[in-house]
C-alpha positions as CSV (number, residue, x, y, z in Angstrom):
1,X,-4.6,-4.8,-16.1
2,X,-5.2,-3.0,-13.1
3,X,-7.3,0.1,-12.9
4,X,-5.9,2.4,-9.7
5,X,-9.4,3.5,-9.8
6,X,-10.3,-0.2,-7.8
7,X,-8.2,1.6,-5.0
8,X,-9.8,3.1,-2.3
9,X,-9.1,5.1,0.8
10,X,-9.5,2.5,4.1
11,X,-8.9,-0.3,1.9
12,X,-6.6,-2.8,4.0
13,X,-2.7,-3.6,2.2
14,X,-1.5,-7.0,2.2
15,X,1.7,-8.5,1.5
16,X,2.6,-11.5,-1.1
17,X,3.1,-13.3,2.2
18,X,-0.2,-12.4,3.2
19,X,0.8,-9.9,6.2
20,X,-0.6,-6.5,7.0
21,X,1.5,-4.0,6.1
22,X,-0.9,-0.6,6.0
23,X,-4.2,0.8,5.3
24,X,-4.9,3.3,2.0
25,X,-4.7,6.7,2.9
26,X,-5.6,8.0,-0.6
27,X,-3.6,7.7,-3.9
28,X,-0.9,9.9,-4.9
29,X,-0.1,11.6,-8.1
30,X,-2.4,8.5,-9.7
31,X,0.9,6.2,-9.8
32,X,1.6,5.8,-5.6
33,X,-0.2,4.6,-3.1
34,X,-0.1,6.6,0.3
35,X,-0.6,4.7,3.3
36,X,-2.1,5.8,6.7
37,X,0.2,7.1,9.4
38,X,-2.3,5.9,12.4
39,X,-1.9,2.5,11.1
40,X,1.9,2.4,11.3
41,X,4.5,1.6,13.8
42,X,6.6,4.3,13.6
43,X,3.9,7.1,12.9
44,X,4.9,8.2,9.6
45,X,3.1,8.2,6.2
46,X,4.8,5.6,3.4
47,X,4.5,5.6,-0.1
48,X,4.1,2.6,-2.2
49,X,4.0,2.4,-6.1
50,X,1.1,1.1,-7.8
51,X,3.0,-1.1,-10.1
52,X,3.7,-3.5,-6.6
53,X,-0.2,-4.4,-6.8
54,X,-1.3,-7.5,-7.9
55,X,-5.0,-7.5,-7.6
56,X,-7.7,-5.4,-6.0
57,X,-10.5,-7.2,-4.3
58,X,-12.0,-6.1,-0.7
59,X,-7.9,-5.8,-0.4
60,X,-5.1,-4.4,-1.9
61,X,-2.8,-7.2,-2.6
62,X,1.0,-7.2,-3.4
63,X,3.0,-8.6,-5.4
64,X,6.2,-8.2,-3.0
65,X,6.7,-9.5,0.7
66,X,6.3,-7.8,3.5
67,X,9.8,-7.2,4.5
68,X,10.5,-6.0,0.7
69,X,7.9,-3.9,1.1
70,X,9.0,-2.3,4.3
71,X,12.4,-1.9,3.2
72,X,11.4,-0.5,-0.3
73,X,8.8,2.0,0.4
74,X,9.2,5.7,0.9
75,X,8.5,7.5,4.2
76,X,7.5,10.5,4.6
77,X,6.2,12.9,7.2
């Protein structure tokens, strides 16, 4: 089972498909994952649930695609 603890801030995000699709800002409320505004193409912060992870390693990997993921997570300012 996966401990959100594993999750750290500057950790890199990758995809099922093995794309890039952000870079840990910090966790949220323990369950979300916020990702980094710098490292996104339109600027904004996006949220991510925890329960998408598969495993923690030097990564944070996915258990959805990149274009699920883009379509599915939350933006916010």
């Amino acid at each position: 089972m996966l401990n959100p603890t594993q999750i750290r801030e500057h950790m890199e995000v990758r995809a099922a498909d093995g794309n890039h699709v952000g870079t840990v800002d910090h966790l949220e409320g323990g369950n979300r994952i916020k990702l980094t505004k710098s490292d996104s193409d339109d600027g904004r912060h996006h949220l991510i649930p925890v329960d998408w992870v598969d495993h923690v390693d030097a990564h944070v990997h996915l258990t959805k695609n990149a274009d699920e993921v883009r379509s599915q997570w939350i933006s916010v300012n």
